[in-house]
C-alpha positions, 0 to 999 in steps of 0.5 A: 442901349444907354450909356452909363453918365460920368461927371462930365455929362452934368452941367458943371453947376451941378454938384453929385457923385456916381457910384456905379453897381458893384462888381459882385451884381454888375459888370458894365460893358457897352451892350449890357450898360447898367440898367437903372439909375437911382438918385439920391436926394439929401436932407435939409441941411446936408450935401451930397457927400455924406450921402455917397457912403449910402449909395456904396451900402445899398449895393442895389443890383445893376444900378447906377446911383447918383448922389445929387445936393441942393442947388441953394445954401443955407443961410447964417452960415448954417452949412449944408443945402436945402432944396427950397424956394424959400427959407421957412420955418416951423412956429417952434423955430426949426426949418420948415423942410415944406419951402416950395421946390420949383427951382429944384424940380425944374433942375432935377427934371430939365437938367439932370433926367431929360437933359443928361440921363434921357438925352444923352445917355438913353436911359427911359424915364422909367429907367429913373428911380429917386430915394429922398430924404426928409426934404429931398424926398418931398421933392422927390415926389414933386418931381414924379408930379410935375413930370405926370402933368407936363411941366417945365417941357417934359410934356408927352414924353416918348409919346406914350402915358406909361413915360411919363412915370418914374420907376418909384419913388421912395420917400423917408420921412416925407409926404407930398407937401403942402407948398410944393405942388402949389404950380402943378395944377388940379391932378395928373394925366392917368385916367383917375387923374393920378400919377403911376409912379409908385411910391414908399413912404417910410416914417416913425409910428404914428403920433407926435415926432413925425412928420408923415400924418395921416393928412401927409398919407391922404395928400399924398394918395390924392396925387399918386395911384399906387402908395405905400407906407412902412412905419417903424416901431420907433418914435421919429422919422429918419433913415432906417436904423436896422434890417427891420427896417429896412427890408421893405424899401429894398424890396419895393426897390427890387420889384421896380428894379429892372435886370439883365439876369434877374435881381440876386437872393439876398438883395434886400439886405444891406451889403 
């Protein structure tokens, strides 16, 4: 059985928060632990912190969340933190979230899911699930490939293929990027040279303000076997701003959700 984390069980350098299952779905104990942990990875610009009230709202079923924030600052004294290599940007002057995630993915893998939550609480890395945001979710997606291609010591993991996929991944407003799997070489480990980890992207309509384009939608279904992806009927990218919207990621979350008494009624709404 695995060992729900606490704040001690990162290294000091990394900055989270852990919101445990609330009550009303989950009473941990020492043999019937919460079984899924999902991390959530901020935008460009944001911290930890303010994603916190996100992972009280979710109130997913037996699950643990982790609000993890960026490893570097931004520059200018812009506040907040981003999850890239490097500082970009667009040719209009915004910040171009596609900036090379090597350093974030090897911390997010090394550290926080092989290091604490495999290592020393048990968890399986199925047992993983990782929501983005914008930037954090294309590196949510970084991590998923990099973990199916073996890098950053992560190779064969419990011996077996179906270990070296996540639960899922959910992605708001992001494909897989054009500089961030640059290191990741020609393809995965599954037969059809996919990784299984299934994936949601959600996004605005199809057209101008978003940035999940078709080429985004093709990228991305060249790298993972099982993809999916939800428009709003709204112009833009972004978190999801009514029920409508958010129905289907909850209920991809609770198909890859795993539970000890089943996942409740109702546990695709927002508490």
């Amino acid at each position: 059985m695995p060992t729900p984390p606490t704040l001690s069980s990162f290294p000091p350098h990394l900055t989270l928060t852990i919101t445990p299952p609330s009550p009303q779905t989950h009473t941990p104990s020492s043999q019937n632990p919460s079984p899924n942990i999902l991390l959530l990875l901020h935008s460009t610009g944001d911290t930890s912190h303010n994603l916190t009230p996100l992972a009280r709202a979710l109130n997913l079923p037996e699950t643990t969340t982790i609000t993890l924030q960026a490893p570097t600052p931004l520059p200018f004294d812009l506040g907040g933190f981003h999850w890239g290599d490097d500082i970009t940007f667009t040719p209009d002057g915004n910040l171009d979230m596609d900036a090379g995630f090597t350093r974030s993915v090897r911390v997010i893998l090394q550290e926080v899911i092989m290091g604490v939550l495999v290592g020393k609480c048990g968890y399986r890395v199925r047992d993983v699930l990782v929501w983005g945001l914008g930037q954090g979710g294309m590196v949510g997606l970084e991590v998923a490939r990099a973990l199916e291609v073996g890098l950053y010591g992560v190779d064969g993991v419990d011996g077996v293929d179906g270990e070296r996929c996540l639960g899922g991944v959910v992605s708001i407003g992001a494909p897989v990027g054009l500089e961030g799997g640059k290191g990741l070489g020609g393809g995965g480990r599954s037969g059809n040279g996919k990784s299984k980890t299934p994936v949601l992207i959600a996004a605005g309509k199809e057209g101008d303000g978003t940035v999940v384009t078709a080429a985004g939608v093709k990228r991305t279904q060249e790298w993972f076997e099982f993809v999916e992806v939800v428009r709003y009927k709204r112009r833009g990218d972004g978190m999801p701003k009514n029920r409508e919207e958010m129905t289907p990621i909850m209920a991809f979350l609770a198909r890859r959700l795993r539970s000890y008494k089943g996942v409740p009624e109702g546990s695709v709404e927002i508490s």
